[in-house]
N, C-alpha and C positions, 0 to 999 in steps of 0.2 A: 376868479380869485377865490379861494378858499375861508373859507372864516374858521377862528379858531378850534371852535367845536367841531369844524370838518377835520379840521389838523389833528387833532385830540385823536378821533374816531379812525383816522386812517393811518396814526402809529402807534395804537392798542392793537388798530389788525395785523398792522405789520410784526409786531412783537409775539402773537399769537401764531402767525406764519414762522415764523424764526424760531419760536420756541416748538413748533410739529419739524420742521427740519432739523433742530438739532437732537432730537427724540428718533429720529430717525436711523441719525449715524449709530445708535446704539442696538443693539443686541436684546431685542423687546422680546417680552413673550406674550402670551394670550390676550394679562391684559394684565393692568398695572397704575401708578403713577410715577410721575416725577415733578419735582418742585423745584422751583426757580424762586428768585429774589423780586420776580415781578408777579407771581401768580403759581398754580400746580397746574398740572397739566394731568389726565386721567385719559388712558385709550385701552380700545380693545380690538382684538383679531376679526375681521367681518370675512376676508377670505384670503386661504391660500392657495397659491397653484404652483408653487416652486416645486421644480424640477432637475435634474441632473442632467449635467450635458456630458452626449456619449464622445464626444469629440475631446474634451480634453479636462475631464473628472472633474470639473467644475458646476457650482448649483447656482442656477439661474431662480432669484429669487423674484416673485410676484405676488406682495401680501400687501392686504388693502384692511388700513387701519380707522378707528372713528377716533379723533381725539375730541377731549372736551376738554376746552382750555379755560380755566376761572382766572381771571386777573386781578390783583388785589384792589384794584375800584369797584369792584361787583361784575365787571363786562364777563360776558359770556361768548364765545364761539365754538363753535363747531366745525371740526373739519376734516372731510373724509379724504384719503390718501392710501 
């Protein structure tokens, strides 16, 4: 069983996952921020390998980002993607 302080800590992570997936759906560039009502979120470019596919004009996107998520309690995560 969990105790609440595990509770706490394991839906600041969750929230910190949730807010790099929705950072995601967007059209990022090098690097940047975005802010949320729970925290900012700050990421940058570490690498890209995307490529064009000769088969049907479409880009095969493979970019690997750091985000550094601040949540407004002071939590901090880090997470690479």
């Amino acid at each position: 069983m969990l105790t609440a302080q595990q509770l706490k800590i394991e839906k600041e992570r969750l929230t910190a996952e949730l807010m790099v997936s929705l950072a995601l759906k967007k059209d990022l560039k090098t690097s940047g921020q975005l802010n949320f009502d729970c925290g900012n979120l700050t990421y940058k470019l570490l690498t890209d390998l995307s490529a064009d596919s000769t088969s049907g004009g479409q880009t095969v996107s493979n970019k690997t980002y750091c985000f550094d998520v601040r949540l407004k309690d002071g939590r901090i995560y880090q997470i690479v993607k």
